[in-house]
C-alpha positions as CSV (number, residue, x, y, z in Angstrom):
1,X,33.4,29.7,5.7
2,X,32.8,32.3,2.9
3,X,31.3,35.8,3.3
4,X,27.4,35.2,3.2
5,X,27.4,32.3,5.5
6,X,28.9,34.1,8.1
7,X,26.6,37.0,7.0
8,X,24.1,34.6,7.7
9,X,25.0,33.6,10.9
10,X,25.5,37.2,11.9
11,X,21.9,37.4,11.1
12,X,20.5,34.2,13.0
13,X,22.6,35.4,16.2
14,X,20.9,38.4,16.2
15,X,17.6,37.2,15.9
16,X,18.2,34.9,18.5
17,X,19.8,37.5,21.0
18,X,17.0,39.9,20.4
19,X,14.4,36.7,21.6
20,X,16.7,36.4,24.3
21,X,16.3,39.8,25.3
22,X,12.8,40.7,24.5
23,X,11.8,37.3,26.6
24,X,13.4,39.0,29.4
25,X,12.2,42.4,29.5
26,X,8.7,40.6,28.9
27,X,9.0,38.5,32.2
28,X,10.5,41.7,33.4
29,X,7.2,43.6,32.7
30,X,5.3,40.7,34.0
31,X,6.8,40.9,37.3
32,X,6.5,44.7,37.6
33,X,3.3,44.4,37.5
34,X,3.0,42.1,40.6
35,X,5.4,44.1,42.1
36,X,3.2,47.7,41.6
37,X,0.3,45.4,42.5
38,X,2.4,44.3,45.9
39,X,3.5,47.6,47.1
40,X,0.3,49.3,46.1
41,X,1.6,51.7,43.2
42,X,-1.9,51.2,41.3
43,X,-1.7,54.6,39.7
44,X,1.4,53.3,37.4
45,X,-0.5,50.0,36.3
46,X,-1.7,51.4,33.5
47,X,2.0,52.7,31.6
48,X,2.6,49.2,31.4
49,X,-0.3,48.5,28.8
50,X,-0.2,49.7,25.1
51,X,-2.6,52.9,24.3
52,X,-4.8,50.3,22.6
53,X,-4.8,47.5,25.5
54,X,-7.3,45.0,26.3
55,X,-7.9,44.1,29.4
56,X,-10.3,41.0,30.2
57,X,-10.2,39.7,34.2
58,X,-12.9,37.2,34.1
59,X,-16.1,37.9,36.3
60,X,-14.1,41.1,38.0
61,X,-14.6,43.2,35.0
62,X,-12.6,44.1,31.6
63,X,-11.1,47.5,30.1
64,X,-10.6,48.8,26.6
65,X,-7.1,51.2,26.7
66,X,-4.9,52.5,28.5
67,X,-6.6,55.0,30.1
68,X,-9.5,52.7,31.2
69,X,-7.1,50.1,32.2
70,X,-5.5,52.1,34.3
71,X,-8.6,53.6,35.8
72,X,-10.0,50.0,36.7
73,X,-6.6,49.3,39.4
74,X,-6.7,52.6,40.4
75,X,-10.1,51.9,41.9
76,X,-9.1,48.9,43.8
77,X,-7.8,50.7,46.1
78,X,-11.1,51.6,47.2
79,X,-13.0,48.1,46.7
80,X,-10.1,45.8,48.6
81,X,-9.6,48.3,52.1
82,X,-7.8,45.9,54.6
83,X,-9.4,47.8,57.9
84,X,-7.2,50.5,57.8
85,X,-8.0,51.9,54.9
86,X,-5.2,50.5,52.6
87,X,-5.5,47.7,49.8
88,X,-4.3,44.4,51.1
89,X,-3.1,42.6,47.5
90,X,-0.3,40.1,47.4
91,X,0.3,38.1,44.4
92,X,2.6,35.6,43.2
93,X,3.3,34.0,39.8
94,X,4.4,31.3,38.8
95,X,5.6,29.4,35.5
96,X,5.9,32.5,33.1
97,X,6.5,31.1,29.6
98,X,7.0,33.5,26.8
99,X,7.3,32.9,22.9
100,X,8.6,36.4,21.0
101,X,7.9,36.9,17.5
102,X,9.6,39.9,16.3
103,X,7.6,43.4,17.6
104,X,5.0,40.7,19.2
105,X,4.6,37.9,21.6
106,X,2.4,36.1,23.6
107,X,2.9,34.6,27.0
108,X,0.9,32.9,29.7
109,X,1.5,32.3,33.8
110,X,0.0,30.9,36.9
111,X,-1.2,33.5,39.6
112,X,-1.4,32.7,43.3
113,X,-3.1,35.9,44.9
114,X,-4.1,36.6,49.2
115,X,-6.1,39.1,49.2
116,X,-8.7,40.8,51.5
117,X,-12.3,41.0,50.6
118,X,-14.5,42.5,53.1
119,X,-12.7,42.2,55.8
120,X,-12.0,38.3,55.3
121,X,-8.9,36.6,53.9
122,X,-9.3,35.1,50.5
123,X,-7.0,33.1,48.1
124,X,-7.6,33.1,44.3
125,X,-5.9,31.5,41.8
126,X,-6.2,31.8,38.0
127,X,-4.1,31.8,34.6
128,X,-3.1,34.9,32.3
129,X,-2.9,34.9,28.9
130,X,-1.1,37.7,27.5
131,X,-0.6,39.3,24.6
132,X,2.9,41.7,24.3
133,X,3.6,44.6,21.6
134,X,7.2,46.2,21.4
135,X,6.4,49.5,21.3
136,X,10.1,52.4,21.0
137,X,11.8,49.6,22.0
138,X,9.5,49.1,25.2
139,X,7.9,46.1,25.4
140,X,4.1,46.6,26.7
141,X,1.1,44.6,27.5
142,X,-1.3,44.8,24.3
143,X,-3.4,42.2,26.4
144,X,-4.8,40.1,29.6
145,X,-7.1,37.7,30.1
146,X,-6.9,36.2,33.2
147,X,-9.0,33.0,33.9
148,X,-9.7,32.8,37.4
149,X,-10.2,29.2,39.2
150,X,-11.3,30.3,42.0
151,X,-11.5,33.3,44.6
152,X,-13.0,32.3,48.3
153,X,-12.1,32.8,51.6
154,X,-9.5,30.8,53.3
155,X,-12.4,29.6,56.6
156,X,-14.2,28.0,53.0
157,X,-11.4,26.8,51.1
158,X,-12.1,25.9,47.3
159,X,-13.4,22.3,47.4
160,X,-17.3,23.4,47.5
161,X,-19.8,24.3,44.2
162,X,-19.3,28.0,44.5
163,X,-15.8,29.0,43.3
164,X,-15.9,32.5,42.8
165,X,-16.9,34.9,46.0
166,X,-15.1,38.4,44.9
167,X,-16.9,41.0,42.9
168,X,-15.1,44.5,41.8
């Protein structure tokens, strides 16, 4: 093998390592989120979003930035009280895929969510979208659009015309 082939290969390997890598602190930062989400550390949703962020959650509302962004969860606190004055949010996700190119990728995953809505148990499931920046080194969200497929109480279940019973 001469010199630049090897040189060449070098290169490739590194580009492919770097994918490796960046596809797992990306899934990484997907799950964080869920897990600030689970254990009700709203406050710290928004340092996982570029300064530039877009946030788009369907009929629940949409922010522009990371300061906004992270204003919007730090209200939900206040709008999903389980009775005792704490939010009651667990979510799941499911099937993360994630394609890196370079400083950017995009990524998209399944969300399973139980949470209580005015004083009733609810299930809603939907689909993000996401866009990713590398920013220092860090990867961030630069956006999320989730599509939601339905949010409705558990006594209704999701099989009737009306889909969509949460508002934020």
């Amino acid at each position: 093998m001469t010199t630049p082939d090897v040189l060449a290969e070098l290169a490739e390997l590194r580009h492919r390592i770097d994918a490796l890598e960046s596809r797992e602190a990306i899934q990484i930062l997907r799950d964080r989120f869920h897990d600030h989400v689970n254990t009700n550390r709203w406050a710290e949703i928004g340092d996982l979003f570029t300064d530039d962020a877009v946030m788009d959650y369907d009929y629940l509302g949409s922010a522009s930035g990371r300061a906004e962004i992270g204003a919007f969860f730090a209200r939900i606190p206040e709008l999903l009280p389980d009775g005792e004055g704490a939010p009651f949010v667990r979510q799941f996700l499911h099937a993360h895929a994630v394609e890196v190119d370079g400083d950017t990728a995009t990524g998209t995953s399944h969300l399973f969510a139980t949470p209580i809505y005015h004083g009733q148990s609810f299930v809603l499931a939907g689909r993000f979208a996401d866009t990713y920046q590398r920013v220092d080194g860090r990867w961030l969200f630069a956006s999320v659009a989730l599509e939601i497929w339905y949010s409705v109480p558990v006594t209704e279940g999701w099989a009737g015309a009306r889909r969509h019973h949460m508002q934020l």
